[in-house]
C-alpha positions as CSV (number, residue, x, y, z in Angstrom):
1,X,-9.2,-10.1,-1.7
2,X,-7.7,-6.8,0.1
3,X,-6.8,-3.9,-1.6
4,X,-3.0,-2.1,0.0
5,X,-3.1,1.5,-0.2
6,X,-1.4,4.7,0.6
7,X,-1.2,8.0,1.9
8,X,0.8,10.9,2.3
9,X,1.7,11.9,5.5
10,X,3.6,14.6,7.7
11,X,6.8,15.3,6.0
12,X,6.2,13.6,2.8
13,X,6.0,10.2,4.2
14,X,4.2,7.5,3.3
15,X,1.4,5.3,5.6
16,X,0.5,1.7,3.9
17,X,-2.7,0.4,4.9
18,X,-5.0,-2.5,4.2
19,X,-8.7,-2.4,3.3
20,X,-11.2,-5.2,2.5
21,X,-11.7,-4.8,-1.2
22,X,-15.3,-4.9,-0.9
23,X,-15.5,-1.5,1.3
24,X,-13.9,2.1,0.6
25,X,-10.5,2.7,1.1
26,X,-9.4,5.6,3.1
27,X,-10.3,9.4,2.3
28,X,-7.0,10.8,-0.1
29,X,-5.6,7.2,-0.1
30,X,-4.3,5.7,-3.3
31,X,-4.4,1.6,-4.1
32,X,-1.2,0.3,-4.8
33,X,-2.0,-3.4,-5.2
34,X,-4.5,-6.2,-4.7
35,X,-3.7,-9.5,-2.6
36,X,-4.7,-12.6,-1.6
37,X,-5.7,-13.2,2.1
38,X,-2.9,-15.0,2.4
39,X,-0.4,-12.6,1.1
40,X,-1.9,-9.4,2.9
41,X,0.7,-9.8,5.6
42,X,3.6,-10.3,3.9
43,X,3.0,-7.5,1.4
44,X,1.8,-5.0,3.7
45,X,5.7,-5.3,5.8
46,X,7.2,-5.6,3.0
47,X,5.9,-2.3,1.2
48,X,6.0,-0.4,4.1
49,X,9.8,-1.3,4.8
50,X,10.0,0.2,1.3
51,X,7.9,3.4,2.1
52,X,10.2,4.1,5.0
53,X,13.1,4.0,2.2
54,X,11.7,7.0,0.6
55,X,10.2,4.7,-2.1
56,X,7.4,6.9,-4.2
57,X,4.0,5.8,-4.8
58,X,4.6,5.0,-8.6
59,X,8.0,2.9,-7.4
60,X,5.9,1.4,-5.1
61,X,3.5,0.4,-7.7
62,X,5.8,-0.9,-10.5
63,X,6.8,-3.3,-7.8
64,X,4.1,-5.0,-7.4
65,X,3.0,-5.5,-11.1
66,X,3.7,-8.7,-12.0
């Protein structure tokens, strides 16, 4: 399992990262989800396609509830 996350940076932009779920996610980062192995890929482009939009953090995370 990986955990996506975020962070704010520079101008109020977003950076979407992936983290094992077993180890610590970045300092000031919040999780948005939790994939499969085989959907890490996938989600990770498609979320930050949606960060570059200007998509929130909360948008980002009603998203991905399923």
């Amino acid at each position: 399992m990986y955990v996506i996350w975020c962070r704010k940076e520079g101008r109020g932009g977003l950076r979407v990262g992936v983290s094992d779920a077993r180890s610590p996610i970045p300092y000031m980062a919040d999780p948005i989800t939790i994939v499969e192995p085989c959907d890490v890929r996938l989600m990770r482009r498609w979320l930050r396609r949606r960060a570059k939009k200007g998509w929130s953090l909360e948008r980002l995370r009603r998203s991905c509830e399923g």
